[in-house]
C-alpha positions in Angstrom: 40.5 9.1 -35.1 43.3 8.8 -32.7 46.4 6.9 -33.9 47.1 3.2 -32.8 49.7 0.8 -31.4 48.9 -2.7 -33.3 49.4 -5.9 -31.4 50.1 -7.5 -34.3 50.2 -11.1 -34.6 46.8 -11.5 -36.8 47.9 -14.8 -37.9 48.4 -16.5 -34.3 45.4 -15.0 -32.4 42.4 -12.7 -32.6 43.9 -10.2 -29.9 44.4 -7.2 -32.2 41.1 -7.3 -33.4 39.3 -7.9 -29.9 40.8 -4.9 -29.5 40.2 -2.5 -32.4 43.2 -2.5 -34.1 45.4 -1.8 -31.1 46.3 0.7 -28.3 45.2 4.1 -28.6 48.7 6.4 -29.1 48.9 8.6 -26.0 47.3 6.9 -23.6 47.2 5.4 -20.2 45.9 1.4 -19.5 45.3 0.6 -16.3 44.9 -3.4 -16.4 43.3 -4.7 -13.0 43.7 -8.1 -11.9 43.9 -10.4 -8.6 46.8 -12.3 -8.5 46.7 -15.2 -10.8 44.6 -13.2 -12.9 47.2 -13.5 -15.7 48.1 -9.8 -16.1 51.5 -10.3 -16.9 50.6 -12.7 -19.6 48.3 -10.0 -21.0 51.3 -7.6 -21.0 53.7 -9.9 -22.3 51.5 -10.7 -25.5 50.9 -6.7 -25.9 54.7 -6.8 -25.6 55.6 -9.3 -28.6 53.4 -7.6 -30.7 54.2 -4.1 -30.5 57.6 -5.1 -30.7 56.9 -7.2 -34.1 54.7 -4.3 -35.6 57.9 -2.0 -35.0 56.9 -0.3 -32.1 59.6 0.5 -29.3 58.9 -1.1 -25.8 60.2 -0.8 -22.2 59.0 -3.7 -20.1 59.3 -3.4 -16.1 58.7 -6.1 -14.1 58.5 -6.2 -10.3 58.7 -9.8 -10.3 61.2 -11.2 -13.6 64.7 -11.1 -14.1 65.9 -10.6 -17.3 66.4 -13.9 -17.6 63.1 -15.1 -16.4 61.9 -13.1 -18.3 63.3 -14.5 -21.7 62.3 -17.8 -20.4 59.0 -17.2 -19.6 58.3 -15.3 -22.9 59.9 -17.9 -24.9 57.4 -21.0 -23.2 54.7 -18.4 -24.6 56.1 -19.0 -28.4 57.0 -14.9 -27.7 60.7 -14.9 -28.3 61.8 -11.4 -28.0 65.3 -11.9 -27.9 66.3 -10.9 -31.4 63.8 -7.7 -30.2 66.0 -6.9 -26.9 69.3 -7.4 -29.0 68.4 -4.7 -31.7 67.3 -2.6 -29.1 63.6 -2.3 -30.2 62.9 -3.5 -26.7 64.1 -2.2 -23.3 63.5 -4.7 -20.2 64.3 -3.7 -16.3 63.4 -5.6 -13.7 62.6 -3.6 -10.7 63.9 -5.2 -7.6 61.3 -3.6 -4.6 62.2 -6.3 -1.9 65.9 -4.7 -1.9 65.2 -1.4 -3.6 67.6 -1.6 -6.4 67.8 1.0 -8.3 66.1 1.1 -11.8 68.8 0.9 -14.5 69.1 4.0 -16.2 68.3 6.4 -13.2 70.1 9.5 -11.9 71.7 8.1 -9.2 73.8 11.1 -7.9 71.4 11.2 -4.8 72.5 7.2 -4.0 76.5 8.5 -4.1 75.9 11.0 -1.6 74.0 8.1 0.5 70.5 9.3 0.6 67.6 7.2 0.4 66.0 7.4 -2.9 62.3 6.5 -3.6 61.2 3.9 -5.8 58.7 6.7 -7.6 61.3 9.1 -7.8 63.9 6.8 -9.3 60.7 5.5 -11.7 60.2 8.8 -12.8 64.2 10.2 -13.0 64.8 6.5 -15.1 65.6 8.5 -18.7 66.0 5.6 -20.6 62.9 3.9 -19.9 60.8 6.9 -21.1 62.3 6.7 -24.3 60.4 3.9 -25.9 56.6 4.4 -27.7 55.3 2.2 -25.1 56.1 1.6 -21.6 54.4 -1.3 -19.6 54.9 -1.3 -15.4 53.8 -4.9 -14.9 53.7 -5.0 -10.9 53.2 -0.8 -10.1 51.2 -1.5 -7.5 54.7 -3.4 -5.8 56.3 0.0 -6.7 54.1 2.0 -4.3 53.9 -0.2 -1.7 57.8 -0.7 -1.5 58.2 2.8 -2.1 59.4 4.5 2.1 57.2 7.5 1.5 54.2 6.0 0.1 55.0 3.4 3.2 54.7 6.0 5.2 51.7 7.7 4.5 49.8 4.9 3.7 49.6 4.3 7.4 47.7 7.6 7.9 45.2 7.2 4.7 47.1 10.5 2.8 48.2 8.6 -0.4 46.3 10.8 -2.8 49.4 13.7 -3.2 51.6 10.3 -4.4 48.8 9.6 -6.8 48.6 12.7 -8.6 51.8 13.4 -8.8 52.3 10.2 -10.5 49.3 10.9 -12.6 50.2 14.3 -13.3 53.4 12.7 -15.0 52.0 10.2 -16.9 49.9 12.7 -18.5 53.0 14.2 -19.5 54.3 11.4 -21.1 51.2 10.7 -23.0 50.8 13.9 -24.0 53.6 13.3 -25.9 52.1 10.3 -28.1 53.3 7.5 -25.7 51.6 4.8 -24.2 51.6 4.2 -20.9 50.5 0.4 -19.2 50.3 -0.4 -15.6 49.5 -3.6 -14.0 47.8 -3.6 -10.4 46.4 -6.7 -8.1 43.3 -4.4 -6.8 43.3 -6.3 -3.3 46.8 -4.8 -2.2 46.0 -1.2 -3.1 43.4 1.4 -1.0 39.8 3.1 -2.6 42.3 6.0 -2.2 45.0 4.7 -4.3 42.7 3.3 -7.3 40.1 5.8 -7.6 42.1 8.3 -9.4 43.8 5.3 -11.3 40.8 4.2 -12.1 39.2 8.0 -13.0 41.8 9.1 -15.6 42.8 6.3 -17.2 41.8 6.1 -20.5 41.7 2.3 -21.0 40.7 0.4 -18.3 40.3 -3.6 -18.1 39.2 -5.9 -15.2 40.7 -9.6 -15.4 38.1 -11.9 -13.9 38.7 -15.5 -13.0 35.7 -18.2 -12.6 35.6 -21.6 -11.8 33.4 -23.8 -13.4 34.2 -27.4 -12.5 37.6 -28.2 -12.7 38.1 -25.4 -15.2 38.9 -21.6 -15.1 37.2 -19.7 -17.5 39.5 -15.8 -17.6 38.0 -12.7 -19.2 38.8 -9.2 -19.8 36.0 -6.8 -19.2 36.6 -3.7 -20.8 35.7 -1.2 -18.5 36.4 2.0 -20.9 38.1 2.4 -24.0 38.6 5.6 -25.1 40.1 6.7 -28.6 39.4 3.0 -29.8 39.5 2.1 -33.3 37.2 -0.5 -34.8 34.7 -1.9 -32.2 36.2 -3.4 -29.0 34.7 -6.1 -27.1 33.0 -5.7 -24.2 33.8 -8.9 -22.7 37.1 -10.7 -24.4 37.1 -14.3 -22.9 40.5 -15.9 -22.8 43.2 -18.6 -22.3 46.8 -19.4 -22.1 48.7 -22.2 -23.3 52.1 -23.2 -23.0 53.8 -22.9 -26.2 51.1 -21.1 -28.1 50.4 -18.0 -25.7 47.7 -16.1 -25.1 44.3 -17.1 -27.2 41.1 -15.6 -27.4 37.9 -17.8 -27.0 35.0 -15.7 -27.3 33.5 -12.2 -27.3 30.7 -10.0 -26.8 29.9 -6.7 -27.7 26.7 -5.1 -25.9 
């Protein structure tokens, strides 16, 4: 049986269980979601508890700082802070609207004043790769802000992007680490996701529905390979401020 990450945290929410035990050691999780969806949230509770089951964590976000990041993890009831201190946990936040570079990059390309890419600099980012787990919460900002995906976006040719950034993550799981990636499907091509989709080997849709005045949010597990104890089919959800992210029912077909 393959090896897992736990999400800990048995004795706040059912979330470890819902899903087997934990993530699957070497693997890739593509978590799909429309904006609102509450992927981040998702992230950010797979965050706290890999980090308070020992597991090393980078966190990249597209859209936090550091410090709203902290913030927003600590209206959760998920303070990390004594986490980021001891170094357990690595957070960047990738700035796409200016191209920042990612902390921990080689930047030797940037001192001679060329252009880098956002992939490139994603992939170069040593540090980052260090941790068991890395979570890219926003990686479908990175490829759209990133000038050569830009560019051949416009003529339908993203699939050589795609693999290649597939063809390294499978060298980082292969390795035993975890890689997650948040995407809002509606800003990304058929050509984009498909192979996303394909060879990832966890793969969850976030659905919203309203009934009423209320929104009802669920995870669909779409695959789940290398699971551990059963995982549920259909993991129904909510979040609340100072208690996180709790599951409210599930189903197994």
């Amino acid at each position: 049986m393959t090896d897992l990450y736990s999400l800990d945290m048995a004795d706040r929410d059912r979330v470890n269980p819902s899903f087997g035990g934990g993530i699957p050691q070497g693997s890739l999780v593509l978590l799909e979601g429309e904006h609102g969806a509450g992927k981040s949230v998702v992230t950010q509770r797979f965050c706290k508890g890999l980090c308070e089951a020992g597991t090393h964590v980078t966190y990249v976000s597209t859209e936090d700082t550091s410090a709203g990041f902290v913030n927003q993890m600590d209206s959760l009831d998920y303070d990390v802070v004594d986490h980021l201190l001891s170094e357990q946990m690595l957070f960047l936040h990738a700035n796409v609207d200016t191209r920042e570079r990612l902390q921990g990059s080689d930047t030797s390309h940037e001192r001679n004043g060329h252009e880098r890419e956002l992939l490139t600099r994603l992939m170069e980012a040593n540090v980052m790769w260090r941790s068991d787990v890395v979570i890219i919460d926003g990686f479908d900002a990175l490829l759209l802000h990133d000038p050569r995906y830009e560019a051949i976006q416009e003529v339908g040719d993203e699939d050589d992007v795609i693999q290649n950034l597939i063809s390294f993550f499978r060298r980082m799981v292969s390795n035993a680490k975890t890689v997650v990636l948040t995407v809002n499907p509606g800003s990304l091509s058929r050509v984009a996701l498909r192979p996303l989709r394909d060879t990832s080997d966890v793969y969850i849709v976030l659905e919203m529905q309203s009934v009423g005045q209320e929104v009802r949010r669920s995870m669909k597990i779409k695959k789940f390979a290398g699971m551990g104890n059963q995982v549920d089919d259909n993991i129904g959800y909510n979040v609340q401020a100072g208690r996180g992210l709790l599951i409210v029912n599930r189903t197994v077909t």
